[in-house]
N, C-alpha and C positions, 0 to 999 in steps of 0.2 A: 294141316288138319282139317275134315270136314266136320263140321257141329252141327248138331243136332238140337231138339228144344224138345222141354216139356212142356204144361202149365196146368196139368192136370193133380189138382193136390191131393188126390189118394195116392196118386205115382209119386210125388214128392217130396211126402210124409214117408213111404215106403222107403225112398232112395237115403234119406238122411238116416231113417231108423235101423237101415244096414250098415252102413257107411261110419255110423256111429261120429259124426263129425259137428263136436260141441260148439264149434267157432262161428257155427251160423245162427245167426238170430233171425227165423223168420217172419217177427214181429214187426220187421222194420220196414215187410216187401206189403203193397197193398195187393197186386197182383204178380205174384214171381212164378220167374221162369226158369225152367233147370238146362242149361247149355251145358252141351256136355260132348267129346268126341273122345273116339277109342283108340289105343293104338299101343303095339306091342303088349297085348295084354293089360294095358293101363289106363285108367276112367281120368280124363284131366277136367274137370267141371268147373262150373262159374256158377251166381245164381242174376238175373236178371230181372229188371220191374219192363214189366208186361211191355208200357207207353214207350220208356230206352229200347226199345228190343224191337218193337213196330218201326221207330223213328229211324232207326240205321241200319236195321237190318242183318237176318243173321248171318249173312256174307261177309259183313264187315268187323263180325269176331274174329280176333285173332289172337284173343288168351285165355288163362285161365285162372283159378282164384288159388285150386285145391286138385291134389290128385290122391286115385284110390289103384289099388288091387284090382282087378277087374272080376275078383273069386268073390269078392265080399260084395256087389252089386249086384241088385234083380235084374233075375234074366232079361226083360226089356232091354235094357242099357247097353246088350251088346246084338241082340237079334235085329234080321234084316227085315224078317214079315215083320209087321207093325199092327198086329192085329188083338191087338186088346181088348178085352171086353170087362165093364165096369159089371156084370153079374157072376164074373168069375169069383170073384171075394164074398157074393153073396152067403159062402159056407158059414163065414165067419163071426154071422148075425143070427145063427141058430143054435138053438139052445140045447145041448144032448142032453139034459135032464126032465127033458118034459116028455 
């Protein structure tokens, strides 16, 4: 498996709030990281603290914690561009009643 990382926590508030996955307490991570690789249609994730995930590197992942459906995940999680833009969500701080 090849893994990937997050550590952007609008992407990882999104990824849990589809995922619907109650087993994670992100109160515990100071900085988390969302590893995560795809295959046969299936999301196999881990969440990682930033400083573990610096120190050995995401090469040296070789599990995972949690797996998902890969239907119930934001498109990111499976696209190859990687081209996000954090004003994309901008829509969702305006107000239609003004």
């Amino acid at each position: 498996m090849i893994f990937k990382q997050e550590s952007d926590k609008k992407r990882i508030v999104e990824f849990l709030d589809l995922v619907e996955n109650d087993k994670v307490e992100m109160r515990k991570y100071r900085k988390p990281v969302l590893v995560w690789a795809v295959e046969n249609d299936t999301v196999y994730y881990s969440f990682w603290e930033q400083e573990l995930l610096d120190k050995f590197g995401l090469d040296n992942v070789d599990g995972y914690d949690y797996q998902e459906n890969l239907g119930f995940c934001p498109d990111w999680i499976s696209d190859e561009d990687d081209d996000w833009d954090d004003d994309e969500d901008d829509s969702d701080d305006i107000d239609p009643f003004r």
